[in-house]
Structure formats: structure tokens, C-alpha cells
MIMARLO-333825 format. One record per atom (N, C-alpha, C): atom name; chain; residue in three letters; z, y, x. Coordinates in steps of 0.001 Angstrom, whole numbers, plus 500000, padded with zeros to 6 digits. Layout:
N
<atom a="CA" c="A" r="ALA" up="Z" north="Y" east="X"/>
...
//
This chain:
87
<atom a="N" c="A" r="UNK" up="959636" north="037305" east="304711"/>
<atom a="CA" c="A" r="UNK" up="959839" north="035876" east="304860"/>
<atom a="C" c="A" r="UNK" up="958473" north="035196" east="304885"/>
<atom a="N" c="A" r="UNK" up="958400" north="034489" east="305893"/>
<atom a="CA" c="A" r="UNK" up="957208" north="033452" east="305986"/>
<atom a="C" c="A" r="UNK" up="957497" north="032034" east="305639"/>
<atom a="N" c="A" r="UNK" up="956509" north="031625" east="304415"/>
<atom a="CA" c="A" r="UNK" up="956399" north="030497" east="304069"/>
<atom a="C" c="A" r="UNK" up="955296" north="029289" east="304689"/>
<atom a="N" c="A" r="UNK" up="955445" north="028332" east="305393"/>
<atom a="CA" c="A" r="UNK" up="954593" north="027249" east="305747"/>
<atom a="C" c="A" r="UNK" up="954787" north="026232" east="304754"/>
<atom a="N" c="A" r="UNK" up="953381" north="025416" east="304778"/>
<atom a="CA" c="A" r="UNK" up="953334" north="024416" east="303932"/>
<atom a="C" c="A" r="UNK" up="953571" north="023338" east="305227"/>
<atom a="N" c="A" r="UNK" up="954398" north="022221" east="304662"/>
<atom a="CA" c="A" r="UNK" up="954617" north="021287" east="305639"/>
<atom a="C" c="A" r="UNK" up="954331" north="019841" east="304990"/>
<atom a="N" c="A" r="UNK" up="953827" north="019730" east="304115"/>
<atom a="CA" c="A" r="UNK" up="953233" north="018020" east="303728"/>
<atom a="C" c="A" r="UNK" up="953073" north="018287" east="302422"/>
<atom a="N" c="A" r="UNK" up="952604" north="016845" east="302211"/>
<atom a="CA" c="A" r="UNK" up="952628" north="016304" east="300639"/>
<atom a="C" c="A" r="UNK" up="953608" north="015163" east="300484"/>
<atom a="N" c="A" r="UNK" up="953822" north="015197" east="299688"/>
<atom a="CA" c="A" r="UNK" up="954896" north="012962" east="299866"/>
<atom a="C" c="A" r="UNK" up="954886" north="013288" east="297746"/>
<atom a="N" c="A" r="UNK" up="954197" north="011759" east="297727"/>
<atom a="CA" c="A" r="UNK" up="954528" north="011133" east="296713"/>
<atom a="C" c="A" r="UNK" up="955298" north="010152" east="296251"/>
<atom a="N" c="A" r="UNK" up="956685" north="010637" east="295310"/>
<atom a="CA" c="A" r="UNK" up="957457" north="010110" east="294721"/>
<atom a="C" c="A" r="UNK" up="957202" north="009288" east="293537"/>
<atom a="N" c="A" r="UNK" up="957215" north="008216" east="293014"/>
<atom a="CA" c="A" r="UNK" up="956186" north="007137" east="292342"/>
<atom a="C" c="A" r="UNK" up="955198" north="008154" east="291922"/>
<atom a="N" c="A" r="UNK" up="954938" north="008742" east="290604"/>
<atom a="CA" c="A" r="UNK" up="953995" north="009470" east="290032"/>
<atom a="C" c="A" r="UNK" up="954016" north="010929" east="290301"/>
<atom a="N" c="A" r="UNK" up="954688" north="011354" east="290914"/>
<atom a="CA" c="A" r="UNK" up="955070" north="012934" east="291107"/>
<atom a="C" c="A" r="UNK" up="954780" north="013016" east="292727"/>
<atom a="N" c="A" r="UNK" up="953619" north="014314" east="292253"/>
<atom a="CA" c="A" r="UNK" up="953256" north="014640" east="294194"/>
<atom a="C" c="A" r="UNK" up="953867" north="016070" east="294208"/>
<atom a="N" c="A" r="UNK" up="954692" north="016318" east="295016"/>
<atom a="CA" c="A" r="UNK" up="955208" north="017031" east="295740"/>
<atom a="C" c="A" r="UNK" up="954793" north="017914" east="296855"/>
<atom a="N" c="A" r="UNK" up="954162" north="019112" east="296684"/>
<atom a="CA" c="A" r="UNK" up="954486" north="019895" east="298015"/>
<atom a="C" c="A" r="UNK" up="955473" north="020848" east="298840"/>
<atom a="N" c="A" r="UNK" up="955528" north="020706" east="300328"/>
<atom a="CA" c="A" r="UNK" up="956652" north="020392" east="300393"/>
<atom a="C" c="A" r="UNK" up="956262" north="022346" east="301731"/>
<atom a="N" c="A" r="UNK" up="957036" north="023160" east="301448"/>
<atom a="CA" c="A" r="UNK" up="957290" north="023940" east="302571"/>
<atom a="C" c="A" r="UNK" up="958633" north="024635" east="302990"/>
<atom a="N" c="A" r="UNK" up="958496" north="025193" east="303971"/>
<atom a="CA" c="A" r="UNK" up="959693" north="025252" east="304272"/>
<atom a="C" c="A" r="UNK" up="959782" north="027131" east="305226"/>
<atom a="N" c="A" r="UNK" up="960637" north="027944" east="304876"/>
<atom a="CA" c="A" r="UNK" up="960271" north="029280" east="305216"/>
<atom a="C" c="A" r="UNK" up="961008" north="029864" east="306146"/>
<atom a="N" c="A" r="UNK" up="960885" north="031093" east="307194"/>
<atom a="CA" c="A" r="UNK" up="961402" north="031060" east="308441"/>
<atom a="C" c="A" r="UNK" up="963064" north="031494" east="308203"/>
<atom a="N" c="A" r="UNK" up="963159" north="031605" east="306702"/>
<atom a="CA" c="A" r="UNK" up="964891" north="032240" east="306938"/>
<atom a="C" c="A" r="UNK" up="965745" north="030778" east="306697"/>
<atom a="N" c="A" r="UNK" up="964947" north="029236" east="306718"/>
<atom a="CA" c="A" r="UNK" up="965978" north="028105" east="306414"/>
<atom a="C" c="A" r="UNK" up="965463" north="027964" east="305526"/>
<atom a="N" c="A" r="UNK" up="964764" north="028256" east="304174"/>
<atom a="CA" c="A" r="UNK" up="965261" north="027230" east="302958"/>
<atom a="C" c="A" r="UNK" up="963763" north="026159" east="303091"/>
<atom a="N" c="A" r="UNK" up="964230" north="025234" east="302206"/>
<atom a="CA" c="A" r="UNK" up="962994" north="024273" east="302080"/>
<atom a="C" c="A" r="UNK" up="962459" north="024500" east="300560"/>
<atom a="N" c="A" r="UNK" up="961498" north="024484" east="300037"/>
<atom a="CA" c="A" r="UNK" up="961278" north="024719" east="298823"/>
<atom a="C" c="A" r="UNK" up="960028" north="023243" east="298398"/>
<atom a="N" c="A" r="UNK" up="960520" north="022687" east="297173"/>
<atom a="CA" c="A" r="UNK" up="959242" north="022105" east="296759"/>
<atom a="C" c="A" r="UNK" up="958871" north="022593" east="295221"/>
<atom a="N" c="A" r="UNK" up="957178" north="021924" east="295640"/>
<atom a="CA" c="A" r="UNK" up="957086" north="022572" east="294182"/>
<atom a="C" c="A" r="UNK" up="955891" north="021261" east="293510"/>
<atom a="N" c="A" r="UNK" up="956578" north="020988" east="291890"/>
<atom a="CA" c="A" r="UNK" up="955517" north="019621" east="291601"/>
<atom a="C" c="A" r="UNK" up="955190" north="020099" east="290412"/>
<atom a="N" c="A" r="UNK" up="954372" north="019240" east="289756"/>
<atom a="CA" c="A" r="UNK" up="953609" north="019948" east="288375"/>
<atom a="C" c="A" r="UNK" up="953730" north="018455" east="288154"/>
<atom a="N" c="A" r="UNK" up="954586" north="018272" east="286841"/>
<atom a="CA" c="A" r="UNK" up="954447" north="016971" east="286213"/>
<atom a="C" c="A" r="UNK" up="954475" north="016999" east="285316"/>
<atom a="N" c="A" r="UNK" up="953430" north="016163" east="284228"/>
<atom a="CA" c="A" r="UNK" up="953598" north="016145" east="282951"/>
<atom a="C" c="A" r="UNK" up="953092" north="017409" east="282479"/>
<atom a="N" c="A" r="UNK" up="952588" north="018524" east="283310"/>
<atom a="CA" c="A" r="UNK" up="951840" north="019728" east="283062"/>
<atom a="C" c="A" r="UNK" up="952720" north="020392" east="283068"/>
<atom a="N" c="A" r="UNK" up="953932" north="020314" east="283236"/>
<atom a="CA" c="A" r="UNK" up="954892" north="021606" east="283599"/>
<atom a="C" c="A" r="UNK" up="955091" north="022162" east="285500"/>
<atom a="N" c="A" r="UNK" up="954861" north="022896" east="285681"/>
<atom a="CA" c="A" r="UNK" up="955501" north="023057" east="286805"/>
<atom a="C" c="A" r="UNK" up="957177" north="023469" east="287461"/>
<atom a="N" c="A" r="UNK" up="957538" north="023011" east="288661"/>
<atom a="CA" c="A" r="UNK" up="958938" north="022561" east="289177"/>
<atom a="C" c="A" r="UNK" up="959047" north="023052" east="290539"/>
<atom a="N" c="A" r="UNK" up="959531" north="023988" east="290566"/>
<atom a="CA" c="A" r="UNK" up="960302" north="024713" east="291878"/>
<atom a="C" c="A" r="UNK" up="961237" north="024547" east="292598"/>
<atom a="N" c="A" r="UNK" up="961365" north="023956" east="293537"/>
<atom a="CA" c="A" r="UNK" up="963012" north="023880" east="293895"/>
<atom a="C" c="A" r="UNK" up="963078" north="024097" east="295419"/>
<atom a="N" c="A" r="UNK" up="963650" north="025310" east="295418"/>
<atom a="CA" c="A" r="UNK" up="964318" north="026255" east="297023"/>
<atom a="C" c="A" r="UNK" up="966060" north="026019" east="297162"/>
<atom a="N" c="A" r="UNK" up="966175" north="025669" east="298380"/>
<atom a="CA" c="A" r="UNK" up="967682" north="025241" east="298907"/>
<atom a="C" c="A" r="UNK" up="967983" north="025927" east="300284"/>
<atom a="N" c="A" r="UNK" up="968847" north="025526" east="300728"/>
<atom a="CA" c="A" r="UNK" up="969107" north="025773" east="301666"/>
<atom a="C" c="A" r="UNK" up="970456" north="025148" east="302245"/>
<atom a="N" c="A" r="UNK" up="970776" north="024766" east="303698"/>
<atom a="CA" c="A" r="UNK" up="971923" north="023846" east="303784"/>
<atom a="C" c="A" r="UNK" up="973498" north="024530" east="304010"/>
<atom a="N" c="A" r="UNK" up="973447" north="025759" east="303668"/>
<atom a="CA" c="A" r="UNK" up="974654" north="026578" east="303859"/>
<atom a="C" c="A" r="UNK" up="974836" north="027735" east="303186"/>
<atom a="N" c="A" r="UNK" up="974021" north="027663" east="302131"/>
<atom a="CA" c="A" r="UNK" up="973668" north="029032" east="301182"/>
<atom a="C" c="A" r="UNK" up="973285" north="029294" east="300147"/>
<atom a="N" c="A" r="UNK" up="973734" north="029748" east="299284"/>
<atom a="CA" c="A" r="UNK" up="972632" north="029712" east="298329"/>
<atom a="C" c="A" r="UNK" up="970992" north="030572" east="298394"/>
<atom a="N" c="A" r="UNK" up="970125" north="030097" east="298354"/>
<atom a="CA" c="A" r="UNK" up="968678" north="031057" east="298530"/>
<atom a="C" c="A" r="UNK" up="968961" north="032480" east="297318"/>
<atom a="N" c="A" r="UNK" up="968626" north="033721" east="298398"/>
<atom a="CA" c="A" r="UNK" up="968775" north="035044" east="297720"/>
<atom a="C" c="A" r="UNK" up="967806" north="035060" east="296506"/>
<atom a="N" c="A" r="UNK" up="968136" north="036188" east="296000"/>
<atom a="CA" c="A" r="UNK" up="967440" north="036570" east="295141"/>
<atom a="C" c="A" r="UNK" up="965379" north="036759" east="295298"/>
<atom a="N" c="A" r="UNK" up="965435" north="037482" east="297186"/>
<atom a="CA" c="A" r="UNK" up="964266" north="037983" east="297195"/>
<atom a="C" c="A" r="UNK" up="963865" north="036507" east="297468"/>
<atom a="N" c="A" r="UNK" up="964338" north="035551" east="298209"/>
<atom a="CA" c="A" r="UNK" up="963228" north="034613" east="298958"/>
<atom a="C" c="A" r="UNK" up="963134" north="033475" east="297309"/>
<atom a="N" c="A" r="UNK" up="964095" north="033388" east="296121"/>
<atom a="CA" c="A" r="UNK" up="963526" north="032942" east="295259"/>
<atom a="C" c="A" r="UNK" up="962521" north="033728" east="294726"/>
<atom a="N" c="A" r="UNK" up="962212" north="035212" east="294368"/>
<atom a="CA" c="A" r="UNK" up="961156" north="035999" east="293787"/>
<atom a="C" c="A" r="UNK" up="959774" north="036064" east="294923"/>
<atom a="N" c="A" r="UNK" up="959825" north="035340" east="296103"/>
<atom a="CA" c="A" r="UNK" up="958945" north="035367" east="296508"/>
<atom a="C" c="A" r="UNK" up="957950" north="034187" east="296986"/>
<atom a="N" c="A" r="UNK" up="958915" north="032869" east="296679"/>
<atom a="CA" c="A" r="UNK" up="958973" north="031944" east="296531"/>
<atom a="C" c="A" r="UNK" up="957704" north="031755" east="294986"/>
<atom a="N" c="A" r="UNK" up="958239" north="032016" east="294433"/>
<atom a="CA" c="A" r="UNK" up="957951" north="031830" east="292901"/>
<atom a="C" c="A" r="UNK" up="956690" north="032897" east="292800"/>
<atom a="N" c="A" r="UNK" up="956163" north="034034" east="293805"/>
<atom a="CA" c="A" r="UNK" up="955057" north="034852" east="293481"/>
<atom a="C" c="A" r="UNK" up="954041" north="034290" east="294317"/>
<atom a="N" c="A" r="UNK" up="954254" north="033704" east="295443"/>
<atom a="CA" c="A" r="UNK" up="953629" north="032700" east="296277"/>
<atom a="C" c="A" r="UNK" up="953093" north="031382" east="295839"/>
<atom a="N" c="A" r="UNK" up="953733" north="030968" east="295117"/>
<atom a="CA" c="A" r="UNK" up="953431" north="028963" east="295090"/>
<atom a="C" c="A" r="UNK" up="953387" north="029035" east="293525"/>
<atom a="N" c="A" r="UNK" up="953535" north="029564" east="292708"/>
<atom a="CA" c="A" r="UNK" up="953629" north="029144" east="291265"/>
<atom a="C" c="A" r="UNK" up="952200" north="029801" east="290616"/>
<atom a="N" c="A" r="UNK" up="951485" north="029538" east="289402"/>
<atom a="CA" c="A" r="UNK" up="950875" north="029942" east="288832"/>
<atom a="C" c="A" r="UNK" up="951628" north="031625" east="288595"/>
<atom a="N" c="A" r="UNK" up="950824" north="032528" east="288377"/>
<atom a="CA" c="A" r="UNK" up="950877" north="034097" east="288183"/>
<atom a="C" c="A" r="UNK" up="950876" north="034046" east="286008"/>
<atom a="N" c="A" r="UNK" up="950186" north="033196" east="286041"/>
<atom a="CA" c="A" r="UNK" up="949942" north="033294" east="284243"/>
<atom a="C" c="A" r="UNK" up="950904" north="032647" east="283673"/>
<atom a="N" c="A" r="UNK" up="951925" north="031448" east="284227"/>
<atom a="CA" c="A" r="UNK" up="952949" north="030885" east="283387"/>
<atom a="C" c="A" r="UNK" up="954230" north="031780" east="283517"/>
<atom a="N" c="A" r="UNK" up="955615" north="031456" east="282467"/>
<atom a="CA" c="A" r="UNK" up="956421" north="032026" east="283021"/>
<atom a="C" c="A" r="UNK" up="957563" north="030727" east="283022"/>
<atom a="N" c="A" r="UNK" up="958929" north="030885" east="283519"/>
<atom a="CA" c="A" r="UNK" up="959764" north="030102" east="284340"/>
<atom a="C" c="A" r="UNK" up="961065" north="030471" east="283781"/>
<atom a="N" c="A" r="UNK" up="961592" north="029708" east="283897"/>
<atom a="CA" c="A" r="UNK" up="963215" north="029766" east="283993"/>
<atom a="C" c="A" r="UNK" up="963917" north="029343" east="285071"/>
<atom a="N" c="A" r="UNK" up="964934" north="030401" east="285558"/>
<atom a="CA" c="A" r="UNK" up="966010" north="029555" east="286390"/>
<atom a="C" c="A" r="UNK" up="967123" north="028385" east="285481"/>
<atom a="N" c="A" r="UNK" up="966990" north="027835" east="286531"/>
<atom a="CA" c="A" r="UNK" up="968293" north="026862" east="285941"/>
<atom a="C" c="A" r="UNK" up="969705" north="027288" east="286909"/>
<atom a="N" c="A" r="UNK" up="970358" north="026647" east="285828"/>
<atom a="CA" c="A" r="UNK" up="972065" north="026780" east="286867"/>
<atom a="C" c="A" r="UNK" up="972054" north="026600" east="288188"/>
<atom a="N" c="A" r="UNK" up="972725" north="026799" east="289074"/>
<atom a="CA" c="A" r="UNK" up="972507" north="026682" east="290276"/>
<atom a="C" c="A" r="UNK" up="973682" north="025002" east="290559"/>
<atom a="N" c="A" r="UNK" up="973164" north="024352" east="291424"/>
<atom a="CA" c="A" r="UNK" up="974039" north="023091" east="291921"/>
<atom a="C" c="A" r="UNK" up="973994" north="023014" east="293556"/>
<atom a="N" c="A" r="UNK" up="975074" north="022119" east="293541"/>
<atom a="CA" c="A" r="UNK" up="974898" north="021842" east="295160"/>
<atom a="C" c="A" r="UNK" up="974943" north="019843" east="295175"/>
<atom a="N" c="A" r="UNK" up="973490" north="019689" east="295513"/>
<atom a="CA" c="A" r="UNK" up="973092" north="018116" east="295469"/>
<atom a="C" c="A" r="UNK" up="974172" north="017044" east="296386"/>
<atom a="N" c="A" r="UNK" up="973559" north="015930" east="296015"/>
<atom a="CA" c="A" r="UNK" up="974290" north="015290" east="296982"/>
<atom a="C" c="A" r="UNK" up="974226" north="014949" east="299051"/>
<atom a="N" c="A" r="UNK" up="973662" north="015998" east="299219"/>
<atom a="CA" c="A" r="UNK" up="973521" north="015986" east="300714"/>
<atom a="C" c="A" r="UNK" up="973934" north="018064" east="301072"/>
<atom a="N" c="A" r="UNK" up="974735" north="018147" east="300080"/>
<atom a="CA" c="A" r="UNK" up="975121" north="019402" east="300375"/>
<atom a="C" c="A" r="UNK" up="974422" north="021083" east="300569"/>
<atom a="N" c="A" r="UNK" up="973642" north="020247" east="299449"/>
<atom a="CA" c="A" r="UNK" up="972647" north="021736" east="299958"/>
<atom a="C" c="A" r="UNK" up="973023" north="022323" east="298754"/>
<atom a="N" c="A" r="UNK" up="972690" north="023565" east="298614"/>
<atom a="CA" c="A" r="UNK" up="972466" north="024813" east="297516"/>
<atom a="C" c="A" r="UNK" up="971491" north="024854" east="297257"/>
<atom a="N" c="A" r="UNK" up="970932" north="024510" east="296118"/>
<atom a="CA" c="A" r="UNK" up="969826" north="024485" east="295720"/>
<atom a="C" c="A" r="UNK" up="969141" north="025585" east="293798"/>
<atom a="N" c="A" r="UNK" up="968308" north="026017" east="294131"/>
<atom a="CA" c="A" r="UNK" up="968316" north="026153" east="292699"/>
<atom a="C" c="A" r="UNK" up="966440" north="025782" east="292145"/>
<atom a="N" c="A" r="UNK" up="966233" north="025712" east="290589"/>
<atom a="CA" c="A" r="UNK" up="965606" north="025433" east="290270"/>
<atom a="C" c="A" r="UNK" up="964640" north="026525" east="289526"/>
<atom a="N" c="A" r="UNK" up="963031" north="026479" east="289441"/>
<atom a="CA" c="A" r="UNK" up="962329" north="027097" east="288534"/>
<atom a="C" c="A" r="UNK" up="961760" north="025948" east="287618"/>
<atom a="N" c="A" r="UNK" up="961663" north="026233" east="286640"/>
<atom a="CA" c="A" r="UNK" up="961083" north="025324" east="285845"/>
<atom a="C" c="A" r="UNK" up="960171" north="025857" east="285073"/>
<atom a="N" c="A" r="UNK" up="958812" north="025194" east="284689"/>
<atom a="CA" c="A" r="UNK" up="957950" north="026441" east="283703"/>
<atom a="C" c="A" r="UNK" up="958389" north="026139" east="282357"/>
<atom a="N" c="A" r="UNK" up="958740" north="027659" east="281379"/>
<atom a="CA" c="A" r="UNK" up="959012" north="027537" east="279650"/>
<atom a="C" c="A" r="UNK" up="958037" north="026643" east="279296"/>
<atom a="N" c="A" r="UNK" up="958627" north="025634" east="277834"/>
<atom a="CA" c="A" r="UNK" up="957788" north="025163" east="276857"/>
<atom a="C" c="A" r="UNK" up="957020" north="025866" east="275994"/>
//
């Protein structure tokens, strides 16, 4: 799976980068408040196992570690799930 970076966009205080990878999903990833925030979707799927583990070996710090969160489907219908870095 190939990942491109496709922008930045800032949400009031939270900057966001934003890419998007050749199997569909979009992934962003923000560091706020010194935590870092992962989030890979996709509009008909949930994102597999590998393109979240590669997702997360690509764009995240290598020295923190993460949790998944539950998985949801937002309000524009996507499947989405979350990394979040442990306290």
C-alpha cells in the first residue's frame, strides 16, 4: 500500500495532516496537547488490519505506543477507526 501526503488544514488549534493511500482509505494524523491522533477510514469498509499496522509504522512516532479505539461509523458514513497515543 502506498501512502501520499495530501495537505495540511487547520481546525481552530489542531493542525492536521492529511493523506490518503492507493487502496481508498484517508488517514489523518494530529498531535494535540502532546498526544498524538490517528484516524484511517474508508467509505465502504472498515480499514484492514495491515493498512492500519502500516499506517501507524509510517506516520506515527516509532518510540510512543497507541491504542485502538472502538471502531465507529461517523456521520458521513465512513468506517473509521482510531489510534490514539497511551497516557
Amino acid at each position: 500500500m502506498e501512502i501520499r501526503y495530501q495537505r495540511r488544514q487547520q481546525i481552530g488549534d489542531i493542525s492536521l495532516e492529511l493523506y490518503a493511500t492507493s487502496t481508498g482509505c484517508m488517514i489523518s494524523v494530529s498531535n494535540y496537547a502532546g498526544r498524538y491522533h490517528l484516524s484511517i477510514s474508508h467509505e465502504s469498509r472498515m480499514p484492514s488490519k495491515r493498512e492500519v499496522e502500516q499506517s501507524r509504522k509510517e506516520l506515527l512516532p516509532k518510540t510512543k505506543k497507541f491504542k485502538l479505539e472502538q471502531p465507529y461509523t461517523d456521520v458521513n458514513q465512513r468506517c473509521t477507526l482510531h489510534l490514539l497515543e497511551k497516557s
